[in-house]
Jmol script that loads the backbone (N, CA, C; Angstrom):
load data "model"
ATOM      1  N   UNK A   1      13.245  -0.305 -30.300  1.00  0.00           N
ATOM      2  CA  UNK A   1      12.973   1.113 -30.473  1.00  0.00           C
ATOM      3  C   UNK A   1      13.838   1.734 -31.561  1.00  0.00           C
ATOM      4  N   UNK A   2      14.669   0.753 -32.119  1.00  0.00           N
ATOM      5  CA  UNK A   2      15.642   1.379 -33.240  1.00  0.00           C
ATOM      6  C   UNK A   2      14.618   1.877 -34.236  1.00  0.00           C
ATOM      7  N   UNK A   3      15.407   3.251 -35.170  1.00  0.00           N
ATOM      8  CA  UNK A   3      14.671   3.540 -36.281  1.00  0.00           C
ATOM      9  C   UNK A   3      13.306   4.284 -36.020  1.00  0.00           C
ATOM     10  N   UNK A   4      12.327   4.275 -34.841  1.00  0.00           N
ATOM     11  CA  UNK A   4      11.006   4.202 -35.076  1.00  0.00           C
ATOM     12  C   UNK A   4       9.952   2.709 -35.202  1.00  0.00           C
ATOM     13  N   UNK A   5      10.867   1.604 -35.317  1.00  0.00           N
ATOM     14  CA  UNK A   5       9.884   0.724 -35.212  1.00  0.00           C
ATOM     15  C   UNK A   5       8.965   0.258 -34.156  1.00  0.00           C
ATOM     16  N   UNK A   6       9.136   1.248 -32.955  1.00  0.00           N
ATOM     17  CA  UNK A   6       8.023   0.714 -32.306  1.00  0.00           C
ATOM     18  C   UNK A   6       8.272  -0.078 -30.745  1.00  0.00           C
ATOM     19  N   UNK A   7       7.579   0.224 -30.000  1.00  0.00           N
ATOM     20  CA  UNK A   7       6.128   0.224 -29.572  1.00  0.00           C
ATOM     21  C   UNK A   7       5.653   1.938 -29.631  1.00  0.00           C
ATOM     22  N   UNK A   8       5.160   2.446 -30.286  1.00  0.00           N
ATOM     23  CA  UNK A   8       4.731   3.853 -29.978  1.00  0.00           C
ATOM     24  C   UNK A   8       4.002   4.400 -28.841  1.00  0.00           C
ATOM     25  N   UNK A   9       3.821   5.521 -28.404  1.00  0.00           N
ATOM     26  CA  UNK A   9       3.133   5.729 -27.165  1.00  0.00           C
ATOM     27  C   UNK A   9       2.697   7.084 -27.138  1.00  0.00           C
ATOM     28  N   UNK A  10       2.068   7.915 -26.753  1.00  0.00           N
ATOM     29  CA  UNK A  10       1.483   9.270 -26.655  1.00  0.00           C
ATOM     30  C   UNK A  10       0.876   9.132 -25.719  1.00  0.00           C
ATOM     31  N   UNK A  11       0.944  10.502 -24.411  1.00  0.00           N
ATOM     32  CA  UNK A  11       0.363  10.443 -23.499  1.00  0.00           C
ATOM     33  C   UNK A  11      -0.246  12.156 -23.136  1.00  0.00           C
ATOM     34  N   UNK A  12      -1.347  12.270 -22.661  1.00  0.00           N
ATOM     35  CA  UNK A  12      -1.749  13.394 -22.174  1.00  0.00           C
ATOM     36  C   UNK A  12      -1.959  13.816 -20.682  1.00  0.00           C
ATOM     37  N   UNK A  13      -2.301  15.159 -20.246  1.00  0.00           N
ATOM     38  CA  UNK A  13      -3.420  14.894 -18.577  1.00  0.00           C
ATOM     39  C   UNK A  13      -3.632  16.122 -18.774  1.00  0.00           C
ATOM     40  N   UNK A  14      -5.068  16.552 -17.721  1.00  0.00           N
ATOM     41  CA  UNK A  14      -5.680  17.738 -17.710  1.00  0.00           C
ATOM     42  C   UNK A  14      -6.200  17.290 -16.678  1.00  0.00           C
ATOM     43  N   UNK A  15      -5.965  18.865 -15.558  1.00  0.00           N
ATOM     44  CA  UNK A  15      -6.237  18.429 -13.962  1.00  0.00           C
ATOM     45  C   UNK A  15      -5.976  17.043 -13.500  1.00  0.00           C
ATOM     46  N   UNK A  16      -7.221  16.190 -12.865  1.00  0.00           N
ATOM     47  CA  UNK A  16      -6.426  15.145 -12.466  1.00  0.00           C
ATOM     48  C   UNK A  16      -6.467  13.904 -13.135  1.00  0.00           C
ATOM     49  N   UNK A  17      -6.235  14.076 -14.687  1.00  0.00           N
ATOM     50  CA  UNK A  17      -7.188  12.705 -15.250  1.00  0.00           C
ATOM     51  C   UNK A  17      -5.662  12.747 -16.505  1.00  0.00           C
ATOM     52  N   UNK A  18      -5.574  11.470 -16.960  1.00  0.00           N
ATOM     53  CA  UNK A  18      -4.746  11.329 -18.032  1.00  0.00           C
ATOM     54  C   UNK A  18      -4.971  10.322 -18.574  1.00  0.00           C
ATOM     55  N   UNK A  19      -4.364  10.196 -19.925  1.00  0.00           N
ATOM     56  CA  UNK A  19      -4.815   8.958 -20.909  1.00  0.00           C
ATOM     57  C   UNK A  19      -3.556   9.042 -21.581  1.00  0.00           C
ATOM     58  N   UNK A  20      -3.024   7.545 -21.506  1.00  0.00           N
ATOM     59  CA  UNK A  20      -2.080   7.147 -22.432  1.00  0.00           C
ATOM     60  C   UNK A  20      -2.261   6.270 -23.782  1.00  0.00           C
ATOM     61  N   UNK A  21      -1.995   6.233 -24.887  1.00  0.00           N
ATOM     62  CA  UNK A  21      -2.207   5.827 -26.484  1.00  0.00           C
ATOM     63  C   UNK A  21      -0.843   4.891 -26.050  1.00  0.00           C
ATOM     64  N   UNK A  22      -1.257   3.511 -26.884  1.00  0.00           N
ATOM     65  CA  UNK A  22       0.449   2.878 -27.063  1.00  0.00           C
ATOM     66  C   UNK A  22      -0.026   1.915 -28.000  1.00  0.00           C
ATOM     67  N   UNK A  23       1.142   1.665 -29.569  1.00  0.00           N
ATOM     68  CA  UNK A  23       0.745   1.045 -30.454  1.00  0.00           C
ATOM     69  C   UNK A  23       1.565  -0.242 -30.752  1.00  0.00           C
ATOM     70  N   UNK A  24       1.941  -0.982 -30.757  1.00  0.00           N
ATOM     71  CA  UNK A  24       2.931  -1.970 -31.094  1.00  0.00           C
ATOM     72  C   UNK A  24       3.461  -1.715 -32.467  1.00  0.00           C
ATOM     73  N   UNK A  25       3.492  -0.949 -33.204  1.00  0.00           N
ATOM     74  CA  UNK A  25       3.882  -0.494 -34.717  1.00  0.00           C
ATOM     75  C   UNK A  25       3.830   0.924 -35.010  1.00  0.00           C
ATOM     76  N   UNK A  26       2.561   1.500 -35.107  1.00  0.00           N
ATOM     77  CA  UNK A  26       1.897   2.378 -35.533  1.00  0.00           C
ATOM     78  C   UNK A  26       2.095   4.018 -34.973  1.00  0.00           C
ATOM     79  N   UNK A  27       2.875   5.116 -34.886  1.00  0.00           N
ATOM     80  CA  UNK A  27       2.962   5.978 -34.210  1.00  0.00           C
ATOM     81  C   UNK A  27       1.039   6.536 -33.599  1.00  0.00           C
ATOM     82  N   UNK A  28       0.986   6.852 -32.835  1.00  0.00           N
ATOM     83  CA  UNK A  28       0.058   7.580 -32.121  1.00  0.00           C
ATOM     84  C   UNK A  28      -0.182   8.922 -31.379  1.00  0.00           C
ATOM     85  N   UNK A  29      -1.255   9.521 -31.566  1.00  0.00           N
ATOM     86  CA  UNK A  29      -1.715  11.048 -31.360  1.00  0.00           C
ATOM     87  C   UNK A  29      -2.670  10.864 -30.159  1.00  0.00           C
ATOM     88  N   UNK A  30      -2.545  11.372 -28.959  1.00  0.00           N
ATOM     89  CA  UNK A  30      -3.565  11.526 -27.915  1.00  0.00           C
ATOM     90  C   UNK A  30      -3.859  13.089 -27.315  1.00  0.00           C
ATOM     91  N   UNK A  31      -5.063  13.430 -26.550  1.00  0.00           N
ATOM     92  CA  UNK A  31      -4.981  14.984 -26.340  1.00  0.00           C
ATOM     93  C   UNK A  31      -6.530  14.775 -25.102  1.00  0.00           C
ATOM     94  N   UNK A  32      -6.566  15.427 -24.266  1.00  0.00           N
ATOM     95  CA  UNK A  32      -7.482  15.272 -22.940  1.00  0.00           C
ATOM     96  C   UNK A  32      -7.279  16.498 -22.431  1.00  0.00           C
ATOM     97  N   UNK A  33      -8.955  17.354 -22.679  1.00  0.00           N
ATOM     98  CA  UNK A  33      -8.811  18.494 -22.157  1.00  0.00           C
ATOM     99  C   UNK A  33     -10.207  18.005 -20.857  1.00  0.00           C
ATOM    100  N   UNK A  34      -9.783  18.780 -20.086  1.00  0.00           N
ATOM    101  CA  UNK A  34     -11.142  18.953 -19.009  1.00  0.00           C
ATOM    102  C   UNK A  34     -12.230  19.705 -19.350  1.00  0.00           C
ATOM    103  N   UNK A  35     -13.397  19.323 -19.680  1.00  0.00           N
ATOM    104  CA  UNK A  35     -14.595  20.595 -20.080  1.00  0.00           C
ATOM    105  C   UNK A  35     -14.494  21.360 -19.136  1.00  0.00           C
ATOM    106  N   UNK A  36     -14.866  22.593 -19.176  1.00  0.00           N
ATOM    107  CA  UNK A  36     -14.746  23.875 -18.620  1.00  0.00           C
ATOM    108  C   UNK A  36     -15.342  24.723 -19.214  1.00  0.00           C
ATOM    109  N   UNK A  37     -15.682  26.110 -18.912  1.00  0.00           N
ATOM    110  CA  UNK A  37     -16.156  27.701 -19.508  1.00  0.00           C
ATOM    111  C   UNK A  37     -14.948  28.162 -19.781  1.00  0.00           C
ATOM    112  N   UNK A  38     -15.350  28.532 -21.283  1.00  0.00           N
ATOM    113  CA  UNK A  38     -13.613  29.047 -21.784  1.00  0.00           C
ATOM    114  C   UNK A  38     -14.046  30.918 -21.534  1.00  0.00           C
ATOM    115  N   UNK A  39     -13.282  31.588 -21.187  1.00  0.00           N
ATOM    116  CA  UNK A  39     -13.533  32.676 -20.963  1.00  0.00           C
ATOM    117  C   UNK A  39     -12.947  33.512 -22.299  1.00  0.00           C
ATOM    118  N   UNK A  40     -12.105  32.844 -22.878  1.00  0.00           N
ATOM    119  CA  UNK A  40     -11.197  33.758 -24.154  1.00  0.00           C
ATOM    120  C   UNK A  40     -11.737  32.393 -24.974  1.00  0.00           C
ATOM    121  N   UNK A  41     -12.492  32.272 -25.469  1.00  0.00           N
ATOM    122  CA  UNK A  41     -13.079  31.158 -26.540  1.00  0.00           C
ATOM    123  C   UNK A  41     -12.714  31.313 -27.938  1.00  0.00           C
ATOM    124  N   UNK A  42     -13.590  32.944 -27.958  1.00  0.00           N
ATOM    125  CA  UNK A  42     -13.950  33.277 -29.264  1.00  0.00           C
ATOM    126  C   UNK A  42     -12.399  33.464 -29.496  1.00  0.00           C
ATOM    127  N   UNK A  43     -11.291  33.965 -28.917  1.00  0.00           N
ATOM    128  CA  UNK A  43     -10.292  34.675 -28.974  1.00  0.00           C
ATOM    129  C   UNK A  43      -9.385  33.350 -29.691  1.00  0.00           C
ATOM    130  N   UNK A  44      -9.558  32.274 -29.130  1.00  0.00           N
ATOM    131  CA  UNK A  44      -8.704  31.149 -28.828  1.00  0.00           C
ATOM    132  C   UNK A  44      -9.064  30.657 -30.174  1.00  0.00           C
ATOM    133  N   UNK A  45     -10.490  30.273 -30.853  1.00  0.00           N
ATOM    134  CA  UNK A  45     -10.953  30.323 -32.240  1.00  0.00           C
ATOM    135  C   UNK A  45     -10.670  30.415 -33.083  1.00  0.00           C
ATOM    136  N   UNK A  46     -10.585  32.149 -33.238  1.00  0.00           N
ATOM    137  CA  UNK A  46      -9.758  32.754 -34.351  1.00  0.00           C
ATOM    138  C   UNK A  46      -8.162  32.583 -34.403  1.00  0.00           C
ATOM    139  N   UNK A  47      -7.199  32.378 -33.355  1.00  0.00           N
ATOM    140  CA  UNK A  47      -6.218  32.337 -33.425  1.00  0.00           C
ATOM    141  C   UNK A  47      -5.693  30.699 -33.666  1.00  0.00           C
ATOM    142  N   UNK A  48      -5.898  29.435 -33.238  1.00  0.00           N
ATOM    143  CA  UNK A  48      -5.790  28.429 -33.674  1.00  0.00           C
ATOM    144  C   UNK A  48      -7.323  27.520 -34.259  1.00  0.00           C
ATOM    145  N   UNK A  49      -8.070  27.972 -34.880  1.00  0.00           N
ATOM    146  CA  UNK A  49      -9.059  27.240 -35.843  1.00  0.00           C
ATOM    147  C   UNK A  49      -9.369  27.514 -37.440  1.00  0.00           C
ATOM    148  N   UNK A  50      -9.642  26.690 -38.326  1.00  0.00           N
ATOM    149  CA  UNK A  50      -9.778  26.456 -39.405  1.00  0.00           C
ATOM    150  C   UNK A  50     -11.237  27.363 -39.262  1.00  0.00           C
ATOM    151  N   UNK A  51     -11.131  28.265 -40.635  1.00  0.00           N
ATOM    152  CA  UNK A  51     -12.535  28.629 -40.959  1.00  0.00           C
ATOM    153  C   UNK A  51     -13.477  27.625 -40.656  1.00  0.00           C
ATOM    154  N   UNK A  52     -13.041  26.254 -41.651  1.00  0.00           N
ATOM    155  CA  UNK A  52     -14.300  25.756 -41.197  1.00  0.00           C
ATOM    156  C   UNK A  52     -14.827  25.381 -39.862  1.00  0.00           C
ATOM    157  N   UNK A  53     -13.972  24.934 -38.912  1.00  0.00           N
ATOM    158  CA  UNK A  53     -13.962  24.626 -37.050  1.00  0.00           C
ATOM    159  C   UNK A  53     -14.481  25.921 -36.982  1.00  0.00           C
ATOM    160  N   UNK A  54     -14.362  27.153 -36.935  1.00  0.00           N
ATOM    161  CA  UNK A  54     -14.748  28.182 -36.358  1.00  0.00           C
ATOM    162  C   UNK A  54     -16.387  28.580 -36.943  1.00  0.00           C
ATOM    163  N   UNK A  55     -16.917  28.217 -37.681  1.00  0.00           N
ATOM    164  CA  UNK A  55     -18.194  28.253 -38.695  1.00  0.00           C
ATOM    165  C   UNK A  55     -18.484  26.749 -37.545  1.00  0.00           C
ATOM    166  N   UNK A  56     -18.445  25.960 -37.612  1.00  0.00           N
ATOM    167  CA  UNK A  56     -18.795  24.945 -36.639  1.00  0.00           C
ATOM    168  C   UNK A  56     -19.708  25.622 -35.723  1.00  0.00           C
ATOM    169  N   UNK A  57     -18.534  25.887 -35.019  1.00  0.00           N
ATOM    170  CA  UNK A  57     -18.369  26.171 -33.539  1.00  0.00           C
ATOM    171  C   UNK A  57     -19.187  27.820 -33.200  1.00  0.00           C
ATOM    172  N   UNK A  58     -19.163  28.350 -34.544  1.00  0.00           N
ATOM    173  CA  UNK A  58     -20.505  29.593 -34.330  1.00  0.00           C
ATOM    174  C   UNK A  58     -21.598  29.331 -34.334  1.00  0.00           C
ATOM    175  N   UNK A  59     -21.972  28.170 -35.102  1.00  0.00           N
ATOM    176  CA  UNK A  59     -23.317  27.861 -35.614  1.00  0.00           C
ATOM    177  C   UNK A  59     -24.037  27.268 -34.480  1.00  0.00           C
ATOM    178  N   UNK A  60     -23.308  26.694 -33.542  1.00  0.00           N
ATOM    179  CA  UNK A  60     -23.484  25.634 -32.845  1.00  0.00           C
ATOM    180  C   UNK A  60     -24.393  26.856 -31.039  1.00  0.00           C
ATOM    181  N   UNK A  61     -25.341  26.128 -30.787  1.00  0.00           N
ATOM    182  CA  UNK A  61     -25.797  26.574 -29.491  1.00  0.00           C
ATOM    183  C   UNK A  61     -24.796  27.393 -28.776  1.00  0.00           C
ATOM    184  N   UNK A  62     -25.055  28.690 -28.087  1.00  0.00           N
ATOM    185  CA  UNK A  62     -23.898  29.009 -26.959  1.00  0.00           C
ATOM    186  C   UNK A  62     -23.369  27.860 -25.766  1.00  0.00           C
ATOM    187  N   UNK A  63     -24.224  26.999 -25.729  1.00  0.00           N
ATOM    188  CA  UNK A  63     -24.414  26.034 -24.292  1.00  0.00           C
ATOM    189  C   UNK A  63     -23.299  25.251 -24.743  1.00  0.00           C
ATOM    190  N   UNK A  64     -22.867  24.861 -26.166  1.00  0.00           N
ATOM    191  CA  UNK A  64     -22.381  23.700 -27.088  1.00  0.00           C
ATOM    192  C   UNK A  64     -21.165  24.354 -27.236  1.00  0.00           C
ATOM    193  N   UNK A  65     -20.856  25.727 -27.552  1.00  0.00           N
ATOM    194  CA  UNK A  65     -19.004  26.089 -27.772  1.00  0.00           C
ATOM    195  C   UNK A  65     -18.327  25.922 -27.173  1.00  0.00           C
ATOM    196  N   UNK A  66     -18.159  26.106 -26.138  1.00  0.00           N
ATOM    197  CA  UNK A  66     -16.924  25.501 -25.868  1.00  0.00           C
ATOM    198  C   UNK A  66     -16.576  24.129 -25.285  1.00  0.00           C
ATOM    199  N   UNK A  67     -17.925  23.099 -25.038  1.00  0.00           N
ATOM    200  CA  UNK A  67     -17.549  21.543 -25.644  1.00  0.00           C
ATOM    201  C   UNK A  67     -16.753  21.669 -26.813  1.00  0.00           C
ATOM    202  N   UNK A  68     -17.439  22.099 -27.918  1.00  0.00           N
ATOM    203  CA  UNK A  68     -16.969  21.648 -29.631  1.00  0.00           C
ATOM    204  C   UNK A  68     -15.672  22.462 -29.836  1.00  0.00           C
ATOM    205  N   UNK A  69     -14.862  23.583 -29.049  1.00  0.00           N
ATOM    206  CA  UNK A  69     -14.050  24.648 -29.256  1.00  0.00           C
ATOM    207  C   UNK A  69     -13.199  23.259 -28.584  1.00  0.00           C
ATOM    208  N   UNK A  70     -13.343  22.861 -27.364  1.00  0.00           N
ATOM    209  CA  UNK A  70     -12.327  22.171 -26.447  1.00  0.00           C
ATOM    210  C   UNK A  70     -12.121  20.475 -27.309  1.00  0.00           C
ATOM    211  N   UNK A  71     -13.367  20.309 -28.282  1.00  0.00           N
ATOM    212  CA  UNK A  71     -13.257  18.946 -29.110  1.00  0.00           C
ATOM    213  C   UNK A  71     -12.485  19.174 -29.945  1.00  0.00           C
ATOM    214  N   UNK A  72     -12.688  20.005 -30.840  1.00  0.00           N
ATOM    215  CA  UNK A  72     -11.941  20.611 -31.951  1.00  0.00           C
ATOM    216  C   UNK A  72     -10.430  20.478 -31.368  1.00  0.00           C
ATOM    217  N   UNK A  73      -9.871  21.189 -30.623  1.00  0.00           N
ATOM    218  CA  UNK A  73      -8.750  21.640 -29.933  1.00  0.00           C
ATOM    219  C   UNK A  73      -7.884  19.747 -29.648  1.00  0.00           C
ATOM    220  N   UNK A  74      -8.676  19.205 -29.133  1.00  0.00           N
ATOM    221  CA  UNK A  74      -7.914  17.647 -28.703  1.00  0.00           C
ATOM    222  C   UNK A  74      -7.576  17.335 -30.018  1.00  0.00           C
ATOM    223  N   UNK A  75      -8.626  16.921 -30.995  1.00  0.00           N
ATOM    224  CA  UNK A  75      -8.365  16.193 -32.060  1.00  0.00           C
ATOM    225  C   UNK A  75      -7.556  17.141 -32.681  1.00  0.00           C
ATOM    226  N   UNK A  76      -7.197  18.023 -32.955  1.00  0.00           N
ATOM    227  CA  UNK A  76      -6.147  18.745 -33.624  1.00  0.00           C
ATOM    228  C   UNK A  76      -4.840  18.669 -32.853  1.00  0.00           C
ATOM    229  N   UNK A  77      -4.654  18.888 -31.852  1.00  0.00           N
ATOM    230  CA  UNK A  77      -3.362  18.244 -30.481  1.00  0.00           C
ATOM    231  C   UNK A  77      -2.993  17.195 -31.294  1.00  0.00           C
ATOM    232  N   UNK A  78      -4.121  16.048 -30.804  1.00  0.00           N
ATOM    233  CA  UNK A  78      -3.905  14.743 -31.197  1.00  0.00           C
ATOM    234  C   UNK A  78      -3.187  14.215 -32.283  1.00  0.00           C
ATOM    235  N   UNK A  79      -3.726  15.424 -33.632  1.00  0.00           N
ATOM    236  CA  UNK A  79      -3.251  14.869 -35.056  1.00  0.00           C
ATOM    237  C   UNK A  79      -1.973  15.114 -35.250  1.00  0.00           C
ATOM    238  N   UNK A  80      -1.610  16.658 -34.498  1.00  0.00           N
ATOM    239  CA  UNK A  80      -0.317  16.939 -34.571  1.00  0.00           C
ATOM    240  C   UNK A  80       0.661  16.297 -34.038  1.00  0.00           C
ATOM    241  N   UNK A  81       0.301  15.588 -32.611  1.00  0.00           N
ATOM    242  CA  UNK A  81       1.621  14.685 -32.061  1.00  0.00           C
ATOM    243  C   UNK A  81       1.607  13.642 -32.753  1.00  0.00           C
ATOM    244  N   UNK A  82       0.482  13.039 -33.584  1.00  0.00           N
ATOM    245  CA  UNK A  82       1.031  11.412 -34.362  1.00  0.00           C
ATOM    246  C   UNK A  82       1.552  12.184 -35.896  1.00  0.00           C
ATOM    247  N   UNK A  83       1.570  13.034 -36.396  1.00  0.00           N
ATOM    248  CA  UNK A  83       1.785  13.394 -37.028  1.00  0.00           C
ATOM    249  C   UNK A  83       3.481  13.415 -37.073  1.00  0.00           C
ATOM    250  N   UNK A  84       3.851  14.193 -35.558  1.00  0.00           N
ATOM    251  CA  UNK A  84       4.990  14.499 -35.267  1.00  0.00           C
ATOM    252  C   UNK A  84       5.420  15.760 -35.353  1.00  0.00           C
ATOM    253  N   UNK A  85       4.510  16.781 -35.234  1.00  0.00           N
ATOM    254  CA  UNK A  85       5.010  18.251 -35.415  1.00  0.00           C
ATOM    255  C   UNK A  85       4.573  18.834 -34.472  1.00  0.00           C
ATOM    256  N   UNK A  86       4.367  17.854 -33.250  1.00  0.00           N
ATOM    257  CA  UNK A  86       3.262  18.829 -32.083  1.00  0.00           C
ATOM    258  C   UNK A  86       2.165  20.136 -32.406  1.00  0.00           C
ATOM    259  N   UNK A  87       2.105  20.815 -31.590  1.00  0.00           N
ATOM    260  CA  UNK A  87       1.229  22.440 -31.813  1.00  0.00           C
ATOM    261  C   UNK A  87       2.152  23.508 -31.965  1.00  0.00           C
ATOM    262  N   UNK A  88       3.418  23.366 -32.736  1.00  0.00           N
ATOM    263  CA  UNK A  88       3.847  24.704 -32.862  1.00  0.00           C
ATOM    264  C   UNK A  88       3.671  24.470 -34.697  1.00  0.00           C
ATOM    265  N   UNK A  89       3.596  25.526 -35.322  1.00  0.00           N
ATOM    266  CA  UNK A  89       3.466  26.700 -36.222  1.00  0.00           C
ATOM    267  C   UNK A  89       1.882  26.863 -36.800  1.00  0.00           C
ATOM    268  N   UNK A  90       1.093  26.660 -37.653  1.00  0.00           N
ATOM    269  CA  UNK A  90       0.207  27.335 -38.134  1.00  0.00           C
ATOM    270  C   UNK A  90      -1.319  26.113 -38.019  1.00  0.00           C
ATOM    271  N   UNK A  91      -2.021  26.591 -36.780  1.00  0.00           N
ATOM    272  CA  UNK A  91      -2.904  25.729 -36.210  1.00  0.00           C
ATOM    273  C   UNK A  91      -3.743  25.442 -37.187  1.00  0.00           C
ATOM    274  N   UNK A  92      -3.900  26.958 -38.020  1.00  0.00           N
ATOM    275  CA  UNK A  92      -5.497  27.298 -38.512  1.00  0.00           C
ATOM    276  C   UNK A  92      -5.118  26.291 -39.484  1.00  0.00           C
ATOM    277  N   UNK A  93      -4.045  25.819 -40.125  1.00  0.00           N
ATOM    278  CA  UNK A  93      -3.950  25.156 -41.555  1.00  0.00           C
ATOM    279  C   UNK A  93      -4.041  23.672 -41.254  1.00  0.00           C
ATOM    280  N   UNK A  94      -4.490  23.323 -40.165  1.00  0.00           N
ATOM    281  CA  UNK A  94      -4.870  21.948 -39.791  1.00  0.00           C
ATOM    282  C   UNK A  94      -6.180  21.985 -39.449  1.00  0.00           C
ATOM    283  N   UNK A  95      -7.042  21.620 -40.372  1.00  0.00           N
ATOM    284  CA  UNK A  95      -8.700  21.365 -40.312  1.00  0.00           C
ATOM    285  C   UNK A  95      -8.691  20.180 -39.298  1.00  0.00           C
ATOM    286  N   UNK A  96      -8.487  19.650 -38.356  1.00  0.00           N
ATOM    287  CA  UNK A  96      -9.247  18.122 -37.325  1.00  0.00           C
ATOM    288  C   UNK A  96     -10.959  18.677 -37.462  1.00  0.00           C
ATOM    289  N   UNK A  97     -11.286  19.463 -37.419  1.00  0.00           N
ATOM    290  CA  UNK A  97     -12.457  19.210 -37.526  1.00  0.00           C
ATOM    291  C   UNK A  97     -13.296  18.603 -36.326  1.00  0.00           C
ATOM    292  N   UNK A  98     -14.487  18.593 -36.464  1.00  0.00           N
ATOM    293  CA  UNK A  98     -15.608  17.980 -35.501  1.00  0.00           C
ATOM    294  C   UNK A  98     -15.914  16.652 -35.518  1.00  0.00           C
ATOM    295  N   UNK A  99     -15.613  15.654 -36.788  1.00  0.00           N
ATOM    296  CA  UNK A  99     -15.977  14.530 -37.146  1.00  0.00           C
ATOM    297  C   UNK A  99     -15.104  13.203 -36.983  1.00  0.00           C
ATOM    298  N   UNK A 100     -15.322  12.185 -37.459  1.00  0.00           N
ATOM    299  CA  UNK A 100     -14.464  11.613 -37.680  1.00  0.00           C
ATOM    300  C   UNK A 100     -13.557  11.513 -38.946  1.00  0.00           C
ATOM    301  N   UNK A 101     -13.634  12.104 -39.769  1.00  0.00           N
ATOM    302  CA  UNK A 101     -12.667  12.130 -40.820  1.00  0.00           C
ATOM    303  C   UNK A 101     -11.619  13.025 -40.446  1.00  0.00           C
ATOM    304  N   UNK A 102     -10.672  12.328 -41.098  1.00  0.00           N
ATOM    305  CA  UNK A 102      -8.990  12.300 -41.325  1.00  0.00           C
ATOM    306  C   UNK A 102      -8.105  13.820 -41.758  1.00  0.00           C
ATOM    307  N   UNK A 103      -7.950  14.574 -41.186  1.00  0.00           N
ATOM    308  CA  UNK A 103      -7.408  15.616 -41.664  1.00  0.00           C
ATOM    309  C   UNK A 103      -5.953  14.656 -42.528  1.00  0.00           C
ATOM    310  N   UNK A 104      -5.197  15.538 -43.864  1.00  0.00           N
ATOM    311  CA  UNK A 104      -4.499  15.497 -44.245  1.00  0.00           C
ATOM    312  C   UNK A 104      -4.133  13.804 -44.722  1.00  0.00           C
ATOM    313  N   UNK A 105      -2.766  13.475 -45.377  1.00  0.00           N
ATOM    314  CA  UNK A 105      -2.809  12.313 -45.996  1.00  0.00           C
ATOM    315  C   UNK A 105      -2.261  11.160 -45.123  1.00  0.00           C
ATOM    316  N   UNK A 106      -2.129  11.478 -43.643  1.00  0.00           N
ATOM    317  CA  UNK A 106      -1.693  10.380 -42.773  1.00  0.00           C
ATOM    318  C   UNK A 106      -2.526   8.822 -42.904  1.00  0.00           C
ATOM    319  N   UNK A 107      -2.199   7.810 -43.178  1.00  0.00           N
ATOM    320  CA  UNK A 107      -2.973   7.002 -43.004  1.00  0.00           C
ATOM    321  C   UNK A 107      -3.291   6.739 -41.370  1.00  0.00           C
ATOM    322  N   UNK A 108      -4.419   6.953 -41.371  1.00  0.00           N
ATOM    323  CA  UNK A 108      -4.603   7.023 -39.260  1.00  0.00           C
ATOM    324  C   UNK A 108      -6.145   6.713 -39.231  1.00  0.00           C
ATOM    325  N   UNK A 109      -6.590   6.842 -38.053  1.00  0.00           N
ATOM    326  CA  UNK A 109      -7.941   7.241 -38.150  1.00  0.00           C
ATOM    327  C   UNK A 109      -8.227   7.909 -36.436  1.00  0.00           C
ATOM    328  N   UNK A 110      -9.064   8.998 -36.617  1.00  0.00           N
ATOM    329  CA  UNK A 110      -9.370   9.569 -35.284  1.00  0.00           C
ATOM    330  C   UNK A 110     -10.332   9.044 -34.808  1.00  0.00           C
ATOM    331  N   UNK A 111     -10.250   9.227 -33.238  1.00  0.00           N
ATOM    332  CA  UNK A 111     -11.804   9.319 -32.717  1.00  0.00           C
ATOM    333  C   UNK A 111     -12.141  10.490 -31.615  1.00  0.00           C
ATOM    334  N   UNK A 112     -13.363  10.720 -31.149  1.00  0.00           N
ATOM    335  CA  UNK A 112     -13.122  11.548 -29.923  1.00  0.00           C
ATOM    336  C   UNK A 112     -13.859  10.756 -29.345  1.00  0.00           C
ATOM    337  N   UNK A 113     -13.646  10.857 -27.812  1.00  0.00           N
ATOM    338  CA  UNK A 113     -14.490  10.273 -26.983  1.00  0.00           C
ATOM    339  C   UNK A 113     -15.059  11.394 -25.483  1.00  0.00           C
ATOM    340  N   UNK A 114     -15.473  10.922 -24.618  1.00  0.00           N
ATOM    341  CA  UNK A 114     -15.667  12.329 -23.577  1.00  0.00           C
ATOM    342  C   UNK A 114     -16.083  11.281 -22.805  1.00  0.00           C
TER     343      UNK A 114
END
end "model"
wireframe off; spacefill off
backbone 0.3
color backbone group
């Protein structure tokens, strides 16, 4: 474990479910929200999402926001703990996005799953 070399590990939970990430080298980002009805959605949006996530996530069916609000939200968690800066300072300037492509110059690669 000297230095950072490793085994890496990231772990999440929401209600009663959790998922642990562990890499033999490689630092790692994990994030597990429970689907739910977000009641402050739109609110939650504007205050941690990228124009473009929030243009997403308008365009998208009412039935579909807050899946894609609560997708958006993991993979951005996610990027920030392998990253190493967790979720504190400026959410909106981290695009994770809906897809699988790579916010920023980390060599990594995301996925989401449900």
């Amino acid at each position: 474990l000297q230095h950072g070399a490793g085994p890496h590990f990231n772990l999440s939970h929401s209600a009663q479910h959790g998922v642990i990430a562990v890499s033999p080298s490689q630092p790692v980002g994990i994030d597990i929200e429970r689907l739910r009805k977000l009641h402050d959605r739109d609110a939650l949006c504007r205050r941690h999402c990228s124009a473009s996530e929030r243009l997403a996530i308008e365009r998208a069916s009412a039935a579909e926001r807050d899946r894609l609000f609560l997708s958006c939200w993991t993979r951005k968690e996610a990027w920030l703990k392998l990253a190493g800066t967790g979720i504190t300072g400026n959410l909106q300037g981290v695009d994770a996005g809906l897809s699988d492509a790579v916010p920023g110059s980390l060599p990594a690669t995301l996925h989401s799953f449900e």
